[in-house]
N, C-alpha and C positions, 0 to 999 in steps of 0.2 A: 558468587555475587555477594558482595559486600550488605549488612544490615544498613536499612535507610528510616529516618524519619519520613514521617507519612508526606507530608506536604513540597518539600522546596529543595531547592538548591541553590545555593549562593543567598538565603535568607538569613544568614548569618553576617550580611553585611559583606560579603567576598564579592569581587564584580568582575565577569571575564569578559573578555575581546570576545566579537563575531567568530562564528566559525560554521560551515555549512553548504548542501547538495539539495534533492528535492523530491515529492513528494505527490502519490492522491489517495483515495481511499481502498482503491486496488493495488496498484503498483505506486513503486516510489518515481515522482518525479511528473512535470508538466510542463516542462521545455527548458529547462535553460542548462548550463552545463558547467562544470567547474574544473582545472585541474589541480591532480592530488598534489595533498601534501606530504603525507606520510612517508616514509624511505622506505622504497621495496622495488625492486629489478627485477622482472620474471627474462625469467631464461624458458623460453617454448621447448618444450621437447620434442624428441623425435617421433612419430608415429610408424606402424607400418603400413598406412595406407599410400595407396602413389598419389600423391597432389595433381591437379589441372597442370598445364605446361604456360597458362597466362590467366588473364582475367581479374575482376576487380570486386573482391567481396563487399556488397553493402548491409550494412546494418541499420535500422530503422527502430527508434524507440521514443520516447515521452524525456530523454537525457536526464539530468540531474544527476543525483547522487551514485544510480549503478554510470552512468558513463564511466565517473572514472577510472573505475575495474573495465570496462567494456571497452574503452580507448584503449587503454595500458596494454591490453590480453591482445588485440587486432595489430599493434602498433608492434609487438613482440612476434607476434606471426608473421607481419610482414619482412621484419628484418632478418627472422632467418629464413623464409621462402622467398627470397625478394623478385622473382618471375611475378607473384600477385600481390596486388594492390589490396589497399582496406577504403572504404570511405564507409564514416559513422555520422549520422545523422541523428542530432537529438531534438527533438522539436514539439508542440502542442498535442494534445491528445487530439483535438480538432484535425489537425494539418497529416499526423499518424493515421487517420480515418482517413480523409481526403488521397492520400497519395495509396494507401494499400486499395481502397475501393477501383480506383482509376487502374490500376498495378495487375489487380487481378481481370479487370475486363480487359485489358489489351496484353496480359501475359507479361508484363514488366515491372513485377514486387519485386523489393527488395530481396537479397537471400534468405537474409535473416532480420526477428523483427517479434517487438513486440502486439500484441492481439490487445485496440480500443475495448473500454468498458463495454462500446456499443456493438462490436462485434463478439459474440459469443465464439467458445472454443468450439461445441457443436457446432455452429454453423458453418464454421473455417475447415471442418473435418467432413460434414456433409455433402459442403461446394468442390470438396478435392483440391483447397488452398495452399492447406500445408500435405506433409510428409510426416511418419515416426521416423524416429532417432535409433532405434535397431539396427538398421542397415546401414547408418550414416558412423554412428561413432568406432574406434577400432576399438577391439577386445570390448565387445561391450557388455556382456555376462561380469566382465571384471570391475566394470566403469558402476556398472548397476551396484555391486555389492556395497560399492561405498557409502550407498545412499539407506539411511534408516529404513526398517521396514515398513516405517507409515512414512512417508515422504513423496514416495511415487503414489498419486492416489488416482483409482479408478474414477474415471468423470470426468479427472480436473488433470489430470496429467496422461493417466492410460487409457484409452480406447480399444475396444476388440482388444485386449492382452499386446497393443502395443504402445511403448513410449513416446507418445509426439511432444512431450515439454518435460521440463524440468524446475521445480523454485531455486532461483540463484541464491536465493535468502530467503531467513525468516520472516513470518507476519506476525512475528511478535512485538509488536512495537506498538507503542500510543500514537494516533495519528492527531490525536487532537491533545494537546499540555499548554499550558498557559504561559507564554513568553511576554516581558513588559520591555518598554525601551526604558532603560535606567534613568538619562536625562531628565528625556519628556515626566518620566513619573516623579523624578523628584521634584522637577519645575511643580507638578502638580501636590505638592507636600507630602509626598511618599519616601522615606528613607530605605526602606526594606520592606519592597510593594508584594512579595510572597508570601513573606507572612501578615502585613497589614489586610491583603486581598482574601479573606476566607470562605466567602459564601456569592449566591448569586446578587443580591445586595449591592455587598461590597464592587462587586464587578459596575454594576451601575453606575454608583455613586464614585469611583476610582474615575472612569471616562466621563460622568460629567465633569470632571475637574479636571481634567486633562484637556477637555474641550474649551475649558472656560480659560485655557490658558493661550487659547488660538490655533492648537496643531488637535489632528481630527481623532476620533477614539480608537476605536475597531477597527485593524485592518481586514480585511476579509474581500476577498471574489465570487463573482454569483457561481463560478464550478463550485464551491466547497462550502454552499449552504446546506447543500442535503448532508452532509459527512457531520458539519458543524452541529445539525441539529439531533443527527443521531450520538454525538460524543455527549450534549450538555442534559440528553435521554439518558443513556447510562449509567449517569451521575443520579440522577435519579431512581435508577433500579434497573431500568428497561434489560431484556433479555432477550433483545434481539442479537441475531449472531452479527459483526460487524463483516464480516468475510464471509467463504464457505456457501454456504446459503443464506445467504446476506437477509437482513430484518427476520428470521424462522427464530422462536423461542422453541428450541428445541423439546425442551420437557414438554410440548403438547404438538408440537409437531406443525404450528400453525405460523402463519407469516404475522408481524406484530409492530406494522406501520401503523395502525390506527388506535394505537395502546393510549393512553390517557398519558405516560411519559413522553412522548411524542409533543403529542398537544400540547403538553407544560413546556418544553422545552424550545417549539416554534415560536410559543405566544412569548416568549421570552427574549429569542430573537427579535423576532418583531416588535417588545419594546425597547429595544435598544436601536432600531432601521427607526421608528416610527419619534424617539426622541433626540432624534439626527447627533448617536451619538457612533456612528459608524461611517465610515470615510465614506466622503461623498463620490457618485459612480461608482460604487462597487457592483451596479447589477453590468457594466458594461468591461466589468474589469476582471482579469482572468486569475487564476490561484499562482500561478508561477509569478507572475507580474507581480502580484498582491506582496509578495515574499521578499523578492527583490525590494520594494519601495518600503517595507518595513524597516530594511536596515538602512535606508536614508534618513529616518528620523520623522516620518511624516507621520506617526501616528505612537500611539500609546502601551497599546495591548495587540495581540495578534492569539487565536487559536489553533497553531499548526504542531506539528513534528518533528521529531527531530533531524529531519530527513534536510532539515534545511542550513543547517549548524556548518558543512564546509563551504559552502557556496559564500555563506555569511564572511567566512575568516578570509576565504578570497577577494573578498567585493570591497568588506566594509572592515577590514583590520582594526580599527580604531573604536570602532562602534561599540558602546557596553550593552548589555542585556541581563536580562535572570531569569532564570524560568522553574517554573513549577508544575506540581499535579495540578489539573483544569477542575477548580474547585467545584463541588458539589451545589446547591439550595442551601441548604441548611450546615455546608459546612464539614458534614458525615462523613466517613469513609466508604467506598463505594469498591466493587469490581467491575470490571471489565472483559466481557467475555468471546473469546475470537475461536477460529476454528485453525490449526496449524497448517493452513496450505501452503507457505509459503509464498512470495511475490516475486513478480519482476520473470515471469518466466517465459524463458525467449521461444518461438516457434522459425522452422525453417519452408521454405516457400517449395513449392511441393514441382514447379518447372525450375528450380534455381540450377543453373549452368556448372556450377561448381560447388556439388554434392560433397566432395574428399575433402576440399577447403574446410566448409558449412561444418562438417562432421567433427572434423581435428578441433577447429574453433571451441566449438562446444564441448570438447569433451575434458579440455584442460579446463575448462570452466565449471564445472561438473566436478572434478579431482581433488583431492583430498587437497594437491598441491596449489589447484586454484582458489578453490574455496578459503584457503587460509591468506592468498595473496588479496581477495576479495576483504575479508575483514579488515588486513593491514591497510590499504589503499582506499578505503574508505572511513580510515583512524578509528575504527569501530564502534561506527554509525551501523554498518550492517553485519546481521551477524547471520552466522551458518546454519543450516541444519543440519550439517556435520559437525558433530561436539567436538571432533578431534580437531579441526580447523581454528575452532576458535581458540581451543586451549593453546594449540604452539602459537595462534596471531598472538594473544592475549601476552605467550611466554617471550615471545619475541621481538618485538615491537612495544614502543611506548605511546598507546592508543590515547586520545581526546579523554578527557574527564568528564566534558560534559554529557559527552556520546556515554560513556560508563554510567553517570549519572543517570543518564535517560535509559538506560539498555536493564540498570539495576531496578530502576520502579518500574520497568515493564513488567518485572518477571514476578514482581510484590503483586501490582494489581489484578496483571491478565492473569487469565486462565483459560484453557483450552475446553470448549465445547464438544459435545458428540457429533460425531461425524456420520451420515452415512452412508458414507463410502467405503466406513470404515465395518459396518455392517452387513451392509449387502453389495456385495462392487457390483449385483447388476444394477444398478443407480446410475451407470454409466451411461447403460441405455436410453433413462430418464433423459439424463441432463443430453443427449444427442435428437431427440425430439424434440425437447423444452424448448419453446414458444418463448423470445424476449417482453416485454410486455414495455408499451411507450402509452408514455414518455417515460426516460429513465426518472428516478428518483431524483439524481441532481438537477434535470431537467423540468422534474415536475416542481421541485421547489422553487426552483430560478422561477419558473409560471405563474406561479404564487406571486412572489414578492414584486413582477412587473407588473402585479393583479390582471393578467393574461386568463388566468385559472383564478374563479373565485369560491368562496366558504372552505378556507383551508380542512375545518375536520371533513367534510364531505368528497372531498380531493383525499384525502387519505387513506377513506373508508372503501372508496373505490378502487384505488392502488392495490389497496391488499384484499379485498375479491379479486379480481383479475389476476392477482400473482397466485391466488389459491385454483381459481380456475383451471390457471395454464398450467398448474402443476397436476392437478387431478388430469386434465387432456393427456399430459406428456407421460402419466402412469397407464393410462389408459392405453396410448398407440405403444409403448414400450411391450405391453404385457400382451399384445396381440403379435410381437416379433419374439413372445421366449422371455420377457423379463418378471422375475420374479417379486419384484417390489411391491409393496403395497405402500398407504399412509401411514401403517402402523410400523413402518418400518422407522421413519420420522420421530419417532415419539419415544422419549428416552425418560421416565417414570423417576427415575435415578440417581438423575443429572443434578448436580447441587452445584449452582455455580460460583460457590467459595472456595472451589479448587477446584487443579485437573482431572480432567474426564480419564479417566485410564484403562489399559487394558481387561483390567479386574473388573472396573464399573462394565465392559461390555459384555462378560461372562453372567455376571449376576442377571443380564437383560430375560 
């Protein structure tokens, strides 16, 4: 990865064209869907499994940025199996819930399909939803080795010592960067708004002038307030993990929704909702939608990922932008700390008709060969956790810049948290009793802001009892089935989150 200046790209006064797929705080993507740009031809190989003799694989996900690998990989299957069909379906996280909920009471899921925020992996594992992937992919001892040894993780990927998922990609990425509409900002007197925009201030005072000029500030949707207010938290310090064990500060082993960073970082939103300089309806307006109407020009600023950059170059060709790191308060430099689990990980439906299909699908997808076609065909926006994938995409292929752009401050700011599952894989048993706890986060913020739920810090406080609660429960019934976990399993003394967690730091524990 190339050295970067801390702040921007294209603040040098360089302006690029739209370009862009999608996105949420789990997985990438919340309904819409794009076709590739990038030049790349998968040729499907052969398997030695014997295929169904007909039938029609469907695939069920949140679309956007992975479709375009997900289309490409089914559409390649079909044509050299052409006895079966593909249909891929990319659509809302809402509609995703809606159709597998129905799917599984009347035995008609999808084959294959991504698992809602609001469905837990436990609970898809517990109900006998899905299936592991051992019995499904060929050679699969072979298929396994490709994958790093932290990759496949106890909880989140293995159950009882088997496979039921895999991450298609990394969760290395910023979900939350600071993207301006160039126009509207310079209508607004901004010539080179990444680096004129440095601080929380500056963000203010950027959208009231953008407002003052008729077109609305903040693009933003009520899904992606909680995500929002945890990224402009981090900028702040916060060490909540963004993934993984989402809001846990690791170093104390405690959930840290109700941290003082939080609070700063709401109250902050809400002076920008409360000084109406954020597009109006956005409590009734969803994040994919929100993404899409930003490259029309209706608004100013937007806080998303870069997960949205080929959708962009498809829709809105023409359309200029810039984008930057999602400045700080005061301006500081800051890290960012995630857990590598990976995203976007498909699961298969545990009555699906066409097991052999389901199996082959996945397993090119899985492969060194797929996983590099995945970079290419996503101009790499998404990258591997196979390093050998990226390196021949990277050799091979003349990938997006701004995607590089974005892929290189990923790897300057994140840094990977401790894991523990990386400590004790009986955590698996944990997270298979672990209790969801509602309203989700995004749900409890969208509550807030309808003022549905009032005294935001008291709404917080409560959040994170309950998420400590359910975690002490779920350690509790775990350890009366054989599991050896405790709290103090949680708690990584060690952990410095100005860089990665390594195998060394778990030695030293």
């Amino acid at each position: 990865m190339r050295k970067l200046g801390r702040r921007s790209f294209l603040a040098s006064g360089l302006t690029l064209t739209g370009a862009g797929l999608l996105g949420c705080s789990v997985d990438t993507g919340s309904g819409s869907t794009g076709a590739p740009t990038a030049s790349s031809k998968i040729n499907f190989p052969t398997y030695s499994s014997k295929l169904e003799s007909t039938g029609t694989v469907r695939w069920l996900d949140s679309g956007d940025l992975k479709s375009v690998f997900e289309k490409a990989v089914l559409t390649a299957f079909s044509t050299k199996n052409p006895q079966l069909k593909t249909d891929y379906q990319g659509t809302s996280w809402d509609t995703v819930q809606q159709v597998l909920s129905l799917g599984f009471r009347n035995s008609s899921a999808p084959d294959i399909f991504n698992l809602p925020p609001n469905i837990p992996a436990q609970t898809a594992i517990a109900q006998d939803w899905v299936r592991p992937l051992d019995d499904l992919i060929p050679d699969f001892a072979h298929w396994r080795k490709a994958w790093p040894q932290t990759a496949l993780i106890p909880g989140i990927h293995v159950f009882d010592d088997k496979v039921y998922t895999f991450p298609l990609n990394s969760s290395r990425r910023l979900d939350k960067m600071m993207f301006v509409d160039s126009a509207n900002m310079k209508a607004a007197g901004y010539d080179d708004p990444i680096a004129q925009i440095k601080n929380w201030d500056d963000i203010h005072t950027a959208l009231k002038k953008v407002v003052a000029t008729g077109k609305a500030g903040l693009m933003i949707g009520q899904d992606a307030l909680g995500s929002t207010v945890q990224g402009l938290a981090t900028t702040l310090g916060w060490r909540g993990s963004l993934n993984g064990w989402a809001g846990m500060d690791m170093k104390t082993g405690k959930y840290s929704y109700d941290a003082p960073e939080i609070v700063e970082a709401f109250n902050f939103l809400q002076k920008l909702v409360t000084d109406k300089l954020v597009v109006p309806g956005f409590l009734t307006l969803l994040d994919a939608d929100a993404r899409t109407q930003f490259a029309t020009g209706k608004t100013g600023m937007m806080f998303v990922g870069p997960y949205s950059l080929p959708a962009w170059k498809q829709q809105a060709p023409n359309w200029k932008y810039a984008v930057g790191q999602l400045p700080s308060k005061d301006g500081t430099d800051y890290v960012v700390p995630f857990a590598e689990t990976g995203a976007n990980s498909p699961w298969v439906y545990s009555k699906t008709k066409l097991p052999e299909a389901a199996g082959q699908i996945l397993a090119y997808m899985g492969s060194d060969a797929g996983q590099k076609e995945m970079v290419i065909l996503s101009e790499g926006n998404l990258e591997s956790l196979q390093e050998k994938a990226n390196q021949e995409a990277n050799r091979d292929a003349d990938l997006d810049k701004t995607a590089s752009f974005c892929n290189s401050l990923a790897h300057k700011i994140m840094h990977t948290c401790p894991q523990v599952e990386l400590r004790n894989a009986d955590v698996s048993e944990v997270r298979l009793v672990l209790k969801p706890v509602t309203p989700l986060w995004q749900d409890l913020m969208a509550g807030i802001f309808t003022g549905d739920l009032k005294n935001p810090k008291t709404q917080f406080a409560r959040y994170n009892s309950e998420l400590e609660k359910a975690l002490d429960t779920a350690i509790a019934t775990a350890k009366k089935k054989g599991s050896t976990v405790t709290r103090e399993d949680f708690v990584f003394p060690n952990w410095n989150p100005q860089q990665d967690y390594t195998a060394a730091d778990y030695k030293q524990l």
